[in-house]
NUNUDO-951258 format. One record per residue: residue number from 0; residue in three letters; x, y, z of N, C-alpha, C, O in turn. Coordinates in nm, 2 decimals. Each point is the difference from the previous one (the first is absolute). Layout:
BEGIN
SITE   n res    npx    npy    npz   capx   capy   capz    cpx    cpy    cpz    opx    opy    opz
SITE NUM ala      X      Y      Z      X      Y      Z      X      Y      Z      X      Y      Z
...
This chain:
BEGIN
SITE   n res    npx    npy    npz   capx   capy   capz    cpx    cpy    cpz    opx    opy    opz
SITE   0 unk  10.65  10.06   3.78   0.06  -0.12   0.03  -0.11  -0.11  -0.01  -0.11   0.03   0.03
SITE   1 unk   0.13  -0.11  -0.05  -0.09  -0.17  -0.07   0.01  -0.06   0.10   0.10   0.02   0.07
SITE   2 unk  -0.22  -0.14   0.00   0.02  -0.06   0.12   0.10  -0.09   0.01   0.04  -0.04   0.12
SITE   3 unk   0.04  -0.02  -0.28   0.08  -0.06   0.03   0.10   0.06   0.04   0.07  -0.06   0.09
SITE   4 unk  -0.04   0.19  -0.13   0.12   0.10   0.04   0.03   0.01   0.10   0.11  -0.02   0.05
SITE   5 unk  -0.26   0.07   0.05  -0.03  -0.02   0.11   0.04  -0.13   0.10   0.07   0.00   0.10
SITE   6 unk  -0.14  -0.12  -0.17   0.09  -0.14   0.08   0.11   0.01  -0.05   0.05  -0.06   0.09
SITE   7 unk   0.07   0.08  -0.17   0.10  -0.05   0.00   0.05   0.09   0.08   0.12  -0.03   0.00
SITE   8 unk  -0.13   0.14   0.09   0.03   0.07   0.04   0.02  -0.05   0.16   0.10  -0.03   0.06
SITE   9 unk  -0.21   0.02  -0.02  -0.04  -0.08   0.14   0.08  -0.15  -0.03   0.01  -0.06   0.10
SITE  10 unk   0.02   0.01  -0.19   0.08  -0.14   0.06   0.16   0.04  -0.03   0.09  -0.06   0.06
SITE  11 unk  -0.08   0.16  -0.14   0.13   0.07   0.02   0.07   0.03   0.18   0.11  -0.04   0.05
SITE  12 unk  -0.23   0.11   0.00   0.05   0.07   0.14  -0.02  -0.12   0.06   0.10  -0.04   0.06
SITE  13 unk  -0.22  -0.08  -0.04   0.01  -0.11   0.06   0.14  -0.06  -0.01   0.08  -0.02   0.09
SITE  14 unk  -0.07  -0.01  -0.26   0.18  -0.08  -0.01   0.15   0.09   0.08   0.10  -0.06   0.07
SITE  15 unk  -0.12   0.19  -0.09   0.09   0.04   0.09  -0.04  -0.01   0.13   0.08  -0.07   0.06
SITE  16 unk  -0.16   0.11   0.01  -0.03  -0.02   0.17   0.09  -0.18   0.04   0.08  -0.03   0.09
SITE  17 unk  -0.13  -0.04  -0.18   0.02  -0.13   0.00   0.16  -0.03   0.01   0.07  -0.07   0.07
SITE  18 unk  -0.05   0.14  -0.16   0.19  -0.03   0.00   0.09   0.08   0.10   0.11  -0.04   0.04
SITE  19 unk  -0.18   0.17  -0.02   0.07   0.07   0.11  -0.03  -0.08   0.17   0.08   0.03   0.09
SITE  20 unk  -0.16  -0.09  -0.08  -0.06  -0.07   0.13   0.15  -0.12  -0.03   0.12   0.03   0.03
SITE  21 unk  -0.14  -0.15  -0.10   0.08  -0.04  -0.02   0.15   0.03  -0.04   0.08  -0.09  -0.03
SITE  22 unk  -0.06   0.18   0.04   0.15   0.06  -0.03   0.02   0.05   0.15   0.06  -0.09   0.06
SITE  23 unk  -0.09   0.19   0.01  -0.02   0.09   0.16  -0.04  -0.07   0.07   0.07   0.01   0.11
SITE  24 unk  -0.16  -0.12  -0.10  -0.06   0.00   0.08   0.07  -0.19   0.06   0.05  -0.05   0.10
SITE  25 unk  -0.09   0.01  -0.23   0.04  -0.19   0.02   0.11  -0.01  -0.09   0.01  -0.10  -0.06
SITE  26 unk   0.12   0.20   0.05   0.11   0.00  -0.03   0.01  -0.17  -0.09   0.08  -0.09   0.01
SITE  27 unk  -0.18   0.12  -0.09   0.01  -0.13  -0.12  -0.05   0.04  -0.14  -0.11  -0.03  -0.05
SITE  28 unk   0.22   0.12  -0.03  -0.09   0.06  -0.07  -0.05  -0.09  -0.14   0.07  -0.11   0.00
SITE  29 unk  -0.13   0.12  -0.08  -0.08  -0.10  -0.14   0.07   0.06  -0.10   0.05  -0.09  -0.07
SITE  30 unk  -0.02   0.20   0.03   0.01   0.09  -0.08   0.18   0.08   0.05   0.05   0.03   0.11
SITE  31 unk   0.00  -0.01  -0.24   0.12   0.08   0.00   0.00   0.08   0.02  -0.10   0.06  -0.05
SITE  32 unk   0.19   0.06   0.15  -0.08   0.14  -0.03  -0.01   0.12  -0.12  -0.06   0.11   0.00
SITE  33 unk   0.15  -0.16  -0.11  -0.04   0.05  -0.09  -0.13  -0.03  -0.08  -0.04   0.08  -0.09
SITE  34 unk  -0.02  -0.19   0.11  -0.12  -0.03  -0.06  -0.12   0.09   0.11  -0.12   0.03  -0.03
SITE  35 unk   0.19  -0.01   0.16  -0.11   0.09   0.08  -0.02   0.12  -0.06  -0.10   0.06  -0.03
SITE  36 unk   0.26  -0.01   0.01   0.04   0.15  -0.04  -0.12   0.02  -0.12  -0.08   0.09  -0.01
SITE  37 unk   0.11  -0.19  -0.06  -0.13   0.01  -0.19  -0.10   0.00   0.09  -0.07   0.10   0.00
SITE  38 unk   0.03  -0.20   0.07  -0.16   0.02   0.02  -0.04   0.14   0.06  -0.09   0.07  -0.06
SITE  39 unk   0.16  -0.02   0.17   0.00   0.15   0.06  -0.06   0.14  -0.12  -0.09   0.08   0.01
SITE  40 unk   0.20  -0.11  -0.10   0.02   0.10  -0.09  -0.14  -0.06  -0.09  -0.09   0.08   0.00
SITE  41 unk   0.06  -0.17  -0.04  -0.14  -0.01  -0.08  -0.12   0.01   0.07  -0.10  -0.04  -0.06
SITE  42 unk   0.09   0.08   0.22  -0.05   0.07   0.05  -0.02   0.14  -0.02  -0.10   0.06  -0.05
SITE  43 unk   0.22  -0.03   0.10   0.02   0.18   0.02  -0.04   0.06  -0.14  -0.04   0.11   0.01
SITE  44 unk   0.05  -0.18  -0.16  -0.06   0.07  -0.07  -0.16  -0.02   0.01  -0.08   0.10   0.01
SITE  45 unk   0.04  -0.23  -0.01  -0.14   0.03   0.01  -0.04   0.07   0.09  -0.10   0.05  -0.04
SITE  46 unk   0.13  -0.01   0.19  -0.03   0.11   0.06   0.01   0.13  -0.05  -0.09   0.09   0.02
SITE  47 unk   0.21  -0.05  -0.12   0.01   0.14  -0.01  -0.08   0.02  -0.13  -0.03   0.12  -0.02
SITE  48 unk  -0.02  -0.22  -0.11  -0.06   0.01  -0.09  -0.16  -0.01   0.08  -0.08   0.06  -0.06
SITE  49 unk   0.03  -0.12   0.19  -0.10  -0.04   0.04  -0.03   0.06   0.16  -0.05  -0.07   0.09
SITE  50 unk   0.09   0.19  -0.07   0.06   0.06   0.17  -0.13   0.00   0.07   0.02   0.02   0.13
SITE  51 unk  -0.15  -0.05  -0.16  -0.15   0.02   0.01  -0.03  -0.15   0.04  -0.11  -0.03   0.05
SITE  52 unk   0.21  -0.06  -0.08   0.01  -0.14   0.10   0.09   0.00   0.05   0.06  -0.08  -0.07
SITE  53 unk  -0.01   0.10   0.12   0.10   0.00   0.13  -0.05   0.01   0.11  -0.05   0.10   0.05
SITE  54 unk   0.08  -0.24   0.03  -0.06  -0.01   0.12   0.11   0.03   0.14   0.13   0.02   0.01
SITE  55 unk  -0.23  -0.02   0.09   0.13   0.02   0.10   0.10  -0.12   0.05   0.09   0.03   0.08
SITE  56 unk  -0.12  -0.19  -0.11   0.06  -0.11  -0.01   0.07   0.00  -0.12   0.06  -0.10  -0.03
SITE  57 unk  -0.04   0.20  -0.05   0.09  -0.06  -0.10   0.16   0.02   0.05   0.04   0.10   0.07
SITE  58 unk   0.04  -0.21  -0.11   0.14   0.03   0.04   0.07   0.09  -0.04   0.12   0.01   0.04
């Protein structure tokens, strides 16, 4: 994995942390939840192509 790989990865789990706070938490969400649903899933693959970053903050 490439450091960019690497950062896009970490502002991935940032942008979700971000939208789920806002959705649960300040019941105002930014984002549709099917655009969360995409962002989730273009996570879960880079975890399962990349399982050796997988942190314990990820959603």
């Amino acid at each position: 994995m490439s450091l960019n790989d690497q950062e896009h990865l970490e502002k991935l789990r940032s942008l979700l942390q971000h939208h789920a706070h806002r959705y649960y938490v300040l019941d105002d969400p930014e984002i549709s939840d099917g655009e969360y649903d995409w962002l989730m899933r273009e996570l879960e693959a880079w975890e399962l192509k990349y399982p050796e970053y997988i942190t314990p903050d990820s959603p």
